[in-house]
N, C-alpha and C positions, 0 to 999 in steps of 0.2 A: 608173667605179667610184663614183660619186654625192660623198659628203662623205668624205673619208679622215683619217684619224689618224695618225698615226708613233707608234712606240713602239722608241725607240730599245734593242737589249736589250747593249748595252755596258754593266757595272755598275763604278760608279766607286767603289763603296760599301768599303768595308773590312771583313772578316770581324769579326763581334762578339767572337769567340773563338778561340781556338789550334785551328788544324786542321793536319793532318797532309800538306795536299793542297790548298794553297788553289785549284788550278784547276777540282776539282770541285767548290768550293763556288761559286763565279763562275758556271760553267756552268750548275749548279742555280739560281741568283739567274738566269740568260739564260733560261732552259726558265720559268721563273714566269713571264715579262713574257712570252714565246713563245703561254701562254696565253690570253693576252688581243687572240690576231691573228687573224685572218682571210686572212691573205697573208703570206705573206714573203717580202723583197728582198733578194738576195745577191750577192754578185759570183761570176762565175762559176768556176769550180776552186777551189772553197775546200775541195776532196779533202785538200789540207795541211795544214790548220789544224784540228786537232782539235775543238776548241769549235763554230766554223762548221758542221763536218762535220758534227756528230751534231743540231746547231741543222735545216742541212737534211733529216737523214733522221726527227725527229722529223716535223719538217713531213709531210714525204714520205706518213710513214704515219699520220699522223692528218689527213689528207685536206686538208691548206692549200693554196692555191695559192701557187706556185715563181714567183716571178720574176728571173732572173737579168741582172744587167746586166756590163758589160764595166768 
């Protein structure tokens, strides 16, 4: 893969303001840094994990490569 980056999209960050739903806001903070990949590395069945989920099926359809590890 020549020189690789990580971009860790876990957001440690704290909503700047009252939301109704902080785990959409999270997710949306994960989909920004999502942005900036070329691959994504997941562990695999993360079918339960909502945030994961939708992190892979973004991938999925916007062409990134899947790599999943155990």
């Amino acid at each position: 893969y020549g020189e690789v980056d990580f971009i860790n999209t876990i957001v440690e960050d704290k909503p700047p303001y009252a939301t109704n739903n902080q785990a959409i806001w999270y997710l949306g903070k994960s989909i920004e840094l999502l942005s900036q990949c070329d691959i994504l590395v997941c562990k695999k069945n993360v079918d339960n994990y909502n945030g994961c989920f939708i992190e892979k099926e973004i991938a999925k359809r916007y062409g990134l490569e899947i790599i999943e590890v155990e």
